[in-house]
C-alpha positions as CSV (number, residue, x, y, z in Angstrom):
1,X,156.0,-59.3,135.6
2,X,152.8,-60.2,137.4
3,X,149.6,-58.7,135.7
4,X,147.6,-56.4,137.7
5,X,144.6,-58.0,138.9
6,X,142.5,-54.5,137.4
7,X,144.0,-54.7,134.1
8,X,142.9,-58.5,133.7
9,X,139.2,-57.9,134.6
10,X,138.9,-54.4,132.7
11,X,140.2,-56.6,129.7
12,X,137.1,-59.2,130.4
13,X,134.7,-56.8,130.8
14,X,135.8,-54.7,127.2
15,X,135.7,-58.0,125.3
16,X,132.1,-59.0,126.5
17,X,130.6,-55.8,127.6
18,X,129.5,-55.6,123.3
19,X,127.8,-59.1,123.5
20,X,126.0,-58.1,126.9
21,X,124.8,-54.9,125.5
22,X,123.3,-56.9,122.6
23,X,121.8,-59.5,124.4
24,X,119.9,-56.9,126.9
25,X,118.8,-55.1,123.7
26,X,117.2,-58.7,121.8
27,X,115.6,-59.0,125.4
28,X,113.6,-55.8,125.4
29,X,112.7,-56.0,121.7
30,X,111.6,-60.0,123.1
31,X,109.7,-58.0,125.2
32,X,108.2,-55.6,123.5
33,X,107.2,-57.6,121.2
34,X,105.0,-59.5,123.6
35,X,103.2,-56.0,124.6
36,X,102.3,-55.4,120.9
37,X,98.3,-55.4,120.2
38,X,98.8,-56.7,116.6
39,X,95.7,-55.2,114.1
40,X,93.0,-58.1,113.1
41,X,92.9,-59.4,109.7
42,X,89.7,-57.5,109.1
43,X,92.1,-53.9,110.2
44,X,94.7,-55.3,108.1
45,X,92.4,-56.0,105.0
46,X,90.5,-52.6,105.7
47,X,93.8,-50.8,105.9
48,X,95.3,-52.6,102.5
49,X,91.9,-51.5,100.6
50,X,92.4,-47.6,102.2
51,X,96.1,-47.5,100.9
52,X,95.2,-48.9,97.7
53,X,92.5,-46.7,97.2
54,X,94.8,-43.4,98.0
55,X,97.4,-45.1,95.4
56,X,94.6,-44.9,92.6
57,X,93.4,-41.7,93.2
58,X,97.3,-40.0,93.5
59,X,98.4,-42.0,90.8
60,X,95.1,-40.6,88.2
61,X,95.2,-37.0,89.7
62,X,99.9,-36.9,88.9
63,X,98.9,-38.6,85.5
64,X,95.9,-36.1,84.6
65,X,98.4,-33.0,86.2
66,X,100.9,-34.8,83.7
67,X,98.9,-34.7,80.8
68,X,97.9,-31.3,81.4
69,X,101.0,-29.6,81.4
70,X,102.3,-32.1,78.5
71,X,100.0,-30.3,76.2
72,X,100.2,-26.9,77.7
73,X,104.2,-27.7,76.3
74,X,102.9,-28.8,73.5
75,X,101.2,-25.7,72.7
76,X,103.7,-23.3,73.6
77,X,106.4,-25.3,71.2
78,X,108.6,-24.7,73.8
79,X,110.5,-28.0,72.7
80,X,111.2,-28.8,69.3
């Protein structure tokens, strides 16, 4: 039986059509990448002292909340 000269290439094109697909995609990211304005070192050290900033003042506002409503509990004996 003589293969079908279809069946043959459809076969080709399943097995690599994967590994085109994801060497199309690493190409655009390549690309991409090259359009990226990447922030300073003075924006990234501005930005790191914002976040930490906004860490500190979330962390002291959950722990004060915390505290708050640990004694309200513990005035209520609501747990003993």
């Amino acid at each position: 039986m003589a293969m079908s000269k279809g069946w043959s290439g459809g076969l080709l094109v399943r097995l690599t059509r994967p590994f085109t697909n994801t060497w199309n995609f690493l190409r655009e990211v390549w690309q991409e990448l090259h359009r990226v304005v990447w922030p300073s070192h003075e924006d990234t050290y501005t930005f790191t002292v914002v976040v930490l900033i906004a860490i500190f003042i979330v962390a002291v506002w959950v722990g004060t909340l915390d505290m708050i409503l640990t004694k309200l509990v513990g005035l209520l004996r609501l747990y003993q």
